[in-house]
N, C-alpha and C positions, 0 to 999 in steps of 0.2 A: 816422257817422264809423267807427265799429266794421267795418260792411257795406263801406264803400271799405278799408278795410286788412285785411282778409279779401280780397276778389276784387283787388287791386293798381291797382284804377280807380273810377272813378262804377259803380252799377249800371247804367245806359242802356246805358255805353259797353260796359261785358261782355257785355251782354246782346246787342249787337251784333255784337262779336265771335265770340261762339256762334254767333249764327247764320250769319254768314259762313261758319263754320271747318265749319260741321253742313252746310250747302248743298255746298261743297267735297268733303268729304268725302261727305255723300251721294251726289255724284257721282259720285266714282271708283268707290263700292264696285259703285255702277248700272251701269257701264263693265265693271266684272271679274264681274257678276254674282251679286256676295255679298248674301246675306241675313244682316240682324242673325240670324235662327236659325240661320243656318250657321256664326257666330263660335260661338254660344253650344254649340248640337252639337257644334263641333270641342272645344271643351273639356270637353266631358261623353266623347267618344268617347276623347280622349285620356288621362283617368283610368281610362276601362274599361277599357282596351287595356293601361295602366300597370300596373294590375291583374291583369287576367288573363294578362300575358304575363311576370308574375314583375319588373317592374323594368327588362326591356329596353327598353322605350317612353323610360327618360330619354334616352338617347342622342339621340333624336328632339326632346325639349326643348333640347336644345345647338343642334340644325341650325335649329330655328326661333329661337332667341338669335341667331344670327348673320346668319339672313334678316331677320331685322325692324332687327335693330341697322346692317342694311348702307341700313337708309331711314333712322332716327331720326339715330345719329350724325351723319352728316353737316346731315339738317337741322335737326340743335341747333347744328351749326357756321356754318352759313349765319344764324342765326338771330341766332347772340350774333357774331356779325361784323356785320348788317348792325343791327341796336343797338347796336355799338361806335362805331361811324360815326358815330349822332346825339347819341351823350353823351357 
């Protein structure tokens, strides 16, 4: 009981979920050619950078707020609209 209101479903069903959502996504990144170490590098390079360039580097964390937020926004919008539909 505790585990289903913790993850918002049965285990099974999350569990499927993930993997659906992991295949998916494993793909795209297969498509763009990104490696999990390349996520992980880009945030290690983007601290060093942060660092040694004295604090100019945030302006660069604005530009990527914007590029990621111009994916997620709208598909949190797509998301909770088409769940608005079945309930």
């Amino acid at each position: 009981m505790q585990a289903n209101r913790f993850l918002g479903d049965t285990v099974g069903r999350t569990i499927i979920k993930l993997l659906v959502i992991s295949v998916l996504v494993g793909m795209v990144m297969s498509v763009f050619n990104i490696a999990p170490f390349d996520v992980l590098y880009g945030i290690r390079d983007f601290f060093v950078r942060l660092w040694e360039s004295g604090f100019a580097a945030l302006g660069r964390f604005g530009d990527w707020l914007i590029l990621g937020a111009s994916i997620v926004v709208p598909a949190f919008i797509i998301l909770r609209v088409l769940n608005y539909r079945r309930g």
